[in-house]
C-alpha positions in Angstrom: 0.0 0.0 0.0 2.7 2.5 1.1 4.3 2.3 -2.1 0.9 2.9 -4.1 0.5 5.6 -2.6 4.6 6.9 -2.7 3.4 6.1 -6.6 0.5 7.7 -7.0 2.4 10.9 -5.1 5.0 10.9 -7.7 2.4 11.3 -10.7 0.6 13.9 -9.0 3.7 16.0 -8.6 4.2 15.5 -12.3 0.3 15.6 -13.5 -2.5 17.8 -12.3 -4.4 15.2 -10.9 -7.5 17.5 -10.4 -8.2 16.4 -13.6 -8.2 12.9 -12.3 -10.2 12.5 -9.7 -9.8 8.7 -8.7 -5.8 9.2 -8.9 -4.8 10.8 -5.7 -2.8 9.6 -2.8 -5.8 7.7 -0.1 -4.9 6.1 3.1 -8.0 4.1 4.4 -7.6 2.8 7.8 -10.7 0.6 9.1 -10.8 0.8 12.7 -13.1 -1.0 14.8 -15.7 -1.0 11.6 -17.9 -3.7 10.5 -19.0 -1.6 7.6 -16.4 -0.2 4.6 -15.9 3.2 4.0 -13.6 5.0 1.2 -12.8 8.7 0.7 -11.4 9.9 -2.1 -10.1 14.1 -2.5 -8.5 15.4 -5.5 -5.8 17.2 -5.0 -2.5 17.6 -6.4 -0.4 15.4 -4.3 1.4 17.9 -1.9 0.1 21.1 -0.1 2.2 23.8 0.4 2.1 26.8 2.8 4.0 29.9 3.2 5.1 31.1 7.0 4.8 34.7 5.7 1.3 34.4 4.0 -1.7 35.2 7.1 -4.3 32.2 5.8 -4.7 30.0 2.6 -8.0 28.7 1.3 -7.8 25.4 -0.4 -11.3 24.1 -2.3 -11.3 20.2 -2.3 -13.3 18.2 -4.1 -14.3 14.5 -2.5 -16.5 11.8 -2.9 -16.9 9.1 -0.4 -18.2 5.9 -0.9 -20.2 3.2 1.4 -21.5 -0.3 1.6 -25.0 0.9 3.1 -26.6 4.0 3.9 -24.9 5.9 6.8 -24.5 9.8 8.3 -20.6 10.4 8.5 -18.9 13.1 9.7 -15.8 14.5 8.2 -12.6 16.4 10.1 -9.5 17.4 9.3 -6.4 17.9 11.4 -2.4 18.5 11.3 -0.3 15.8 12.5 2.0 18.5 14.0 -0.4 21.4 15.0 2.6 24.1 16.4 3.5 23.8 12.7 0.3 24.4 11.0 -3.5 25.9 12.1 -6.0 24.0 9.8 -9.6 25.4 10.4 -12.5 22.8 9.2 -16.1 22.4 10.7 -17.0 19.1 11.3 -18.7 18.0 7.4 -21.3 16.0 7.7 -21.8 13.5 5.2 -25.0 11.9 4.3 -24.0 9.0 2.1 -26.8 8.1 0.7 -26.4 8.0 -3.5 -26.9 4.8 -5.6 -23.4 4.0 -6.9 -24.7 2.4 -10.1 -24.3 6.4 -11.1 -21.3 6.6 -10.6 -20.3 2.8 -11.8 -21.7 4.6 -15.5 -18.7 7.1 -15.3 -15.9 5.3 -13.9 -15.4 2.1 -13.9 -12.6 1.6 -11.2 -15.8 1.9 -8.5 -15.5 -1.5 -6.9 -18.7 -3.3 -6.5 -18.6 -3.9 -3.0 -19.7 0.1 -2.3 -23.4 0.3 -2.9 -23.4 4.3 -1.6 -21.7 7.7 -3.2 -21.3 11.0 -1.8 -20.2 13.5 -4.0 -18.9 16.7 -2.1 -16.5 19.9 -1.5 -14.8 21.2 1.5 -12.9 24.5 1.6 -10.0 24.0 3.9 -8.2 26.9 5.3 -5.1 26.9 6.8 -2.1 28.9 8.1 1.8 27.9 8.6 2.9 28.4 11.8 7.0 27.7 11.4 8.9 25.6 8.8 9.1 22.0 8.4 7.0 19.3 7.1 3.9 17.3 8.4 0.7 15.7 7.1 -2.6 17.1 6.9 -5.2 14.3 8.3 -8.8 13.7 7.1 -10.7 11.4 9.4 -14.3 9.9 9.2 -16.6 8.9 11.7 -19.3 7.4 12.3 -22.1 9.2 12.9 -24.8 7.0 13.6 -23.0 5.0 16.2 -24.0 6.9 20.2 -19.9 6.5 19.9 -17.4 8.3 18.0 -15.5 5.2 16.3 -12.9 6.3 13.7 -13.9 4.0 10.7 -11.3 5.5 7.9 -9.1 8.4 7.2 -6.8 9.7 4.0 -3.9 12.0 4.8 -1.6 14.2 2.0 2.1 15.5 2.8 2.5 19.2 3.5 5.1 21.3 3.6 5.4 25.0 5.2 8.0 27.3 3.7 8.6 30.8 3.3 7.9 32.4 0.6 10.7 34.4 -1.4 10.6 38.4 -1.0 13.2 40.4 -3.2 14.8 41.6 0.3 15.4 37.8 0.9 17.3 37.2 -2.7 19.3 40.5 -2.2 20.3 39.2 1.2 21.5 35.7 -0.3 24.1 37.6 -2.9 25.1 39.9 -0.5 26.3 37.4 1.7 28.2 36.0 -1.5 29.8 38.8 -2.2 30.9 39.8 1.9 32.2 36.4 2.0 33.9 36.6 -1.4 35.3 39.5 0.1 36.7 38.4 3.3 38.3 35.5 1.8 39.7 37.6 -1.2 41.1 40.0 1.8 42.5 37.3 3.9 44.5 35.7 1.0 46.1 39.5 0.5 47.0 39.6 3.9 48.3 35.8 5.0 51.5 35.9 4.7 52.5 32.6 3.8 56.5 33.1 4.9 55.1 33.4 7.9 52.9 30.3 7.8 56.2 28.2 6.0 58.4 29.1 9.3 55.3 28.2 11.7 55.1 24.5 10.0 59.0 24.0 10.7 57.9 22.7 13.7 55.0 21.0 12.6 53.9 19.3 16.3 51.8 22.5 17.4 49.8 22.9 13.5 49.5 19.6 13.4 47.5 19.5 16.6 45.6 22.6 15.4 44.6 21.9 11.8 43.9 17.4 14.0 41.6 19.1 16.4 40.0 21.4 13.6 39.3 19.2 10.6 39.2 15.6 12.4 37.9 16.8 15.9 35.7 18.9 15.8 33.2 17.5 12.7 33.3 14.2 15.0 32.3 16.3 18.1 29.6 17.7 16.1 28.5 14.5 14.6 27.9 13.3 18.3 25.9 16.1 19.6 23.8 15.6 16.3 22.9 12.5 16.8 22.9 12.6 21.0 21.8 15.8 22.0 19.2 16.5 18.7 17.9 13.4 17.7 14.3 14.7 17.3 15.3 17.4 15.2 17.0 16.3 11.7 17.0 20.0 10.8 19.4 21.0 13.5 21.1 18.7 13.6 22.1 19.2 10.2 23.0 22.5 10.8 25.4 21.7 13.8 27.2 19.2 11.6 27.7 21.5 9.0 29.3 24.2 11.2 31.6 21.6 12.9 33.2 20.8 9.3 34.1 24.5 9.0 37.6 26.1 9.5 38.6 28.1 11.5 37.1 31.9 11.4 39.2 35.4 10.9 38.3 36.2 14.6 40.4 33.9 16.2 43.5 36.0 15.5 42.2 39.1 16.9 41.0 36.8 20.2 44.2 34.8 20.3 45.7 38.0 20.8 43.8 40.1 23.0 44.2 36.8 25.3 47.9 36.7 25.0 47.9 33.6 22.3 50.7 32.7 19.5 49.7 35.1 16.9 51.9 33.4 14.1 50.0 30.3 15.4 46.7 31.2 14.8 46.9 33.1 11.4 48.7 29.6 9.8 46.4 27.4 11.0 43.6 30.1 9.9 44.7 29.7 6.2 45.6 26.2 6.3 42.7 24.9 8.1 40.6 27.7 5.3 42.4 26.1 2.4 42.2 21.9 3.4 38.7 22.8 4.3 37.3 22.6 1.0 38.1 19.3 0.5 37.6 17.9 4.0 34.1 19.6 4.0 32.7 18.1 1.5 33.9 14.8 2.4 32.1 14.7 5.7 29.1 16.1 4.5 29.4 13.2 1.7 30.4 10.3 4.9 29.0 10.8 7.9 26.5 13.8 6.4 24.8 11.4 4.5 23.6 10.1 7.3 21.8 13.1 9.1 20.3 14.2 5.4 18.5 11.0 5.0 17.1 11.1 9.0 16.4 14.9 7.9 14.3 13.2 4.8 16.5 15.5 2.5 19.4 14.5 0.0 23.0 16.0 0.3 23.3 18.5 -2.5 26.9 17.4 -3.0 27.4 19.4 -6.2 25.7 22.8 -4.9 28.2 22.3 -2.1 31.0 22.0 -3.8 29.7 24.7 -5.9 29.8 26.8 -3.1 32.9 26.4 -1.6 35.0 26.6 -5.0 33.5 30.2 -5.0 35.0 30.5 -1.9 38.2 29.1 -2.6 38.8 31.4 -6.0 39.1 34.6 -4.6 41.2 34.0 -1.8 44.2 32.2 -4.1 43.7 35.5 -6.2 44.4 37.1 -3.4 47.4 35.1 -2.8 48.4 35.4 -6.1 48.3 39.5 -6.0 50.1 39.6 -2.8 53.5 38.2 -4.3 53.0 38.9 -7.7 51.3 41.9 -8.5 53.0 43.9 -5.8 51.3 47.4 -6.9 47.9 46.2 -7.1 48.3 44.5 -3.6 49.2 47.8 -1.9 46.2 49.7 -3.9 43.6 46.4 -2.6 44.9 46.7 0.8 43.8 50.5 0.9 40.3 50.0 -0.4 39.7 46.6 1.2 38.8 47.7 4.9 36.0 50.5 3.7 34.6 48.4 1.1 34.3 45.3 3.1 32.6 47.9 5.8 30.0 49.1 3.3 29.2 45.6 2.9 29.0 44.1 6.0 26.3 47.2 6.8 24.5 46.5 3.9 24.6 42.9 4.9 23.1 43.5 8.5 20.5 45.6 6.7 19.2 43.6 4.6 19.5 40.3 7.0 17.7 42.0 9.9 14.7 43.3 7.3 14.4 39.8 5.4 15.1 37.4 7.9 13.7 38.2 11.7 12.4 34.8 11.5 15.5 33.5 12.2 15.8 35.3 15.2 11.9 34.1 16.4 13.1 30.4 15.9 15.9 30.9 18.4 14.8 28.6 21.4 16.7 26.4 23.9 16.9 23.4 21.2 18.9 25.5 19.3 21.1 27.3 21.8 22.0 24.0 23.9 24.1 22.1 20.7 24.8 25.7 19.8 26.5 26.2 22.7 27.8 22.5 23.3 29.6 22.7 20.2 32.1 25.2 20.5 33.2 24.8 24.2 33.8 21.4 23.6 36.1 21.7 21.0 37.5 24.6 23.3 38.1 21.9 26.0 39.1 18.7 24.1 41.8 20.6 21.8 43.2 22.6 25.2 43.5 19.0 27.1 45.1 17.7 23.8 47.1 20.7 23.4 48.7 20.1 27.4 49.0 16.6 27.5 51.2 17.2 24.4 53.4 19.7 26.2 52.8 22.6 24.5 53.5 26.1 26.1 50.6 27.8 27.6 50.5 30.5 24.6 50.1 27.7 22.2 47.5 25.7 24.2 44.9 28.8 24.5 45.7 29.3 20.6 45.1 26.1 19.7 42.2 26.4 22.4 40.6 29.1 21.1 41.4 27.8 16.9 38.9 24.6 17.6 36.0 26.4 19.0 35.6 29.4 16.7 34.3 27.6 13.5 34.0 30.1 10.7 30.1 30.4 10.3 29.8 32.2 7.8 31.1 29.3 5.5 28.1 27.2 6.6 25.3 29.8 6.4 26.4 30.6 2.6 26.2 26.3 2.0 23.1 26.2 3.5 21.3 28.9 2.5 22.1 28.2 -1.4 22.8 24.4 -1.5 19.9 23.2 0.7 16.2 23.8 -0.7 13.7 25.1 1.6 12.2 24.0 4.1 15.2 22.3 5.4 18.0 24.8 4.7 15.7 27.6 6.3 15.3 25.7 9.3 19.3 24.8 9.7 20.9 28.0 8.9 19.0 29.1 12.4 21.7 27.1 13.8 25.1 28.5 12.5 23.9 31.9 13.3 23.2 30.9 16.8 26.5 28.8 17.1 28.3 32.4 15.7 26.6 34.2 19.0 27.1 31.1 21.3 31.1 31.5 20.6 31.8 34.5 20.9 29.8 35.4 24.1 32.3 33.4 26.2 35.0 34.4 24.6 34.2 38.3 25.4 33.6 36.8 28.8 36.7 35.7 29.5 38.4 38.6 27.5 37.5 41.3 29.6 38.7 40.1 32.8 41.6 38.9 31.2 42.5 42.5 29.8 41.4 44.4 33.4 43.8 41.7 35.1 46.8 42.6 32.5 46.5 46.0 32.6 45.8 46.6 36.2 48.0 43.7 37.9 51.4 43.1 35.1 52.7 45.2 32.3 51.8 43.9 28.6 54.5 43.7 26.5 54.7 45.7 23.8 52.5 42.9 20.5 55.4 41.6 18.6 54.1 41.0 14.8 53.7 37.2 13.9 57.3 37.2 11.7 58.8 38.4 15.4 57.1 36.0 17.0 58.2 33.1 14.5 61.6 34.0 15.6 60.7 33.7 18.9 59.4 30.7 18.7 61.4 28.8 16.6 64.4 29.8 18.7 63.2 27.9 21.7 
């Protein structure tokens, strides 16, 4: 039966079937009935909502058919109703009609239903959040002194949002911020630097073990421990634990007194190995959570995605040590520009998607929060047991936990269809505020204490502290 009806789903996506009315997707269950009962609606296969649209109406035509005269009453119901409102008033059916009427039209009427009722119901609903659920028609019997359940038919529905110009504009102007930062980044990593850092490989090895192997296994156990009722999120948490490192980590690494020339070379290795370890989880252990999140890896969007990525920073490699002229000009026009963006970006987000910000709830915060302190914790343990020195271990520290988010919102929102990659992206964006706010938590202190209890020395620049380091 189940895959009838996964059958007759498929042609309905591909044929209007309200021009067929006995092909659409039924489900009869007979419970605690000594009498048969089928219902038959038209419709397309799938309903779809929008989040942003205040009520849909939806005309539906049925008929249902009977073995004897009987009064039945008709409901409808969602299966999940915090995602969707459906309004109905109990339709009551009086099935009644010879079927030899109907046998004259269609044929495919089985002879064991002597009664028809031909009918229509207008069904109105609203969507409540995103996500997918079934809307439920049940019948009852209504000349039983009890209300028995004697058959129902359900159809799939989805709720989305639906696209507003201020939510496109949003989408490229993330592109091009993050096209941007990366093209910025590969102006300023200087990779002599980053050659000396890997003469003594022991401490980036750690780093770029704890960032790439670590943390996408951390996040694939608090997927699938701490959100196993929620496919959507925990899609999102995966996604952000197979992320490099973020730009931020340098400035924290060194208001907290961390290896500078650490953390920038693991930054732009970690960046660059990324896009081929990233999609390599995603395509492993990814596959997994996309088929409990009833949604297929877009492994080629992904990819996609991240090769965009990749491209401008090696330009901006490239220009640093070969077009030495144009490098200086970039680096002048580089911070206002990436500014002007990053404003436009907020605006634009804030307007299009304050949704985001009403889906924010503990589900979300816990593995949002879970994720980055314990890559914090597990790389600093790693990081002492091997011996390192204490500026290393909070660099290293601090290099696990802040993933760079902004990587996995771009993936999501453009690889992943809707409703799933509206629902996840939630995630990222509360994993970017989760990081950070115990970061600036232990930042502050740790600047009052230096300042008011020991004299900072004067920040050495990361080729200084190369030297530095390599010399010990």
């Amino acid at each position: 039966m189940e895959a009838l009806v996964f059958i007759s789903i498929l042609i309905c996506a591909i044929f209007p079937c309200a021009s067929l009315p006995w092909m659409n997707t039924t489900i009869t269950d007979q419970v605690q009935a000594d009498i048969k009962y089928r219902l038959k609606i038209s419709h397309p296969g799938i309903i779809v909502l929008y989040t942003n649209v205040q009520s849909q109406s939806m005309l539906m035509n049925y008929t249902l058919l009977c073995e004897e005269l009987r009064t039945i009453t008709l409901e409808a119901l969602a299966n999940d109703k915090t995602m969707v409102d459906v309004s109905l008033k109990e339709e009551i059916i009086q099935c009644g009609n010879k079927s030899s009427e109907i046998k004259t039209r269609n044929n495919s009427v089985s002879d064991e239903f002597s009664y028809y009722h031909y009918g229509s119901i207008t069904l109105r609903m609203s969507g409540k959040r995103l996500g997918r659920t079934y809307i439920t028609f049940n019948l009852y019997n209504s000349s039983s002194t009890d209300k028995i359940l004697v058959g129902k038919q359900k159809f799939p529905l989805i709720v989305l949002r639906k696209e507003e110009p201020a939510s496109e504009i949003f989408k490229y102007m993330m592109y091009i911020v993050m096209v941007i930062v990366n093209f910025g980044f590969g102006c300023k990593t200087d990779l002599q630097v980053v050659k000396e850092t890997y003469r003594k490989p022991v401490a980036p090895a750690i780093g770029i073990g704890c960032q790439l192997l670590l943390m996408p296994m951390i996040g694939y156990g608090i997927a699938k421990l701490v959100t196993p009722g929620d496919p959507y999120i925990a899609l999102g948490i995966f996604i952000v634990s197979c992320c490099p490192g973020g730009g931020q980590s340098n400035i924290f690494s060194y208001l907290l007194g961390g290896d500078i020339s650490l953390s920038v070379s693991l930054t732009a290795v970690s960046m660059m190995l990324s896009f081929g370890t990233m999609p390599l989880w995603l395509f492993t252990l990814g596959q997994e959570i996309s088929t409990s999140a009833e949604t297929e890896m877009p492994y080629l969007e992904v990819v996609t995605t991240l090769l965009i990525l990749l491209i401008p920073l090696l330009i901006g490699v490239f220009i640093q040590y070969k077009l030495t002229r144009i490098h200086k000009f970039m680096l002048k026009i580089l911070l206002p520009i990436t500014i002007v963006a990053v404003i436009l970006l907020l605006v634009t987000g804030l307007y299009s998607n304050w949704y985001i910000f009403e889906m924010f709830n503990a589900k979300i915060f816990l593995p949002a929060s879970i994720l980055p302190l314990s890559g914090n914790i597990i790389a600093g343990l790693i990081s002492l047991v091997a011996m390192m020195p204490w500026t290393r271990v909070k660099t290293i520290s601090i290099e696990t936990g802040l993933q760079n988010t902004g990587i996995a919102i771009l993936v999501i929102m453009f690889a992943f269809p809707q409703p799933e990659g509206l629902i996840a992206v939630v995630v990222p964006i509360a994993t970017s505020i989760m990081t950070q706010l115990p970061l600036i938590s232990v930042t502050i202190p740790y600047l009052i204490y230096t300042r008011c209890y020991r004299k900072r020395d004067k920040p050495a620049s990361a080729k200084e502290e190369v030297v530095k380091n390599n010399s010990k």
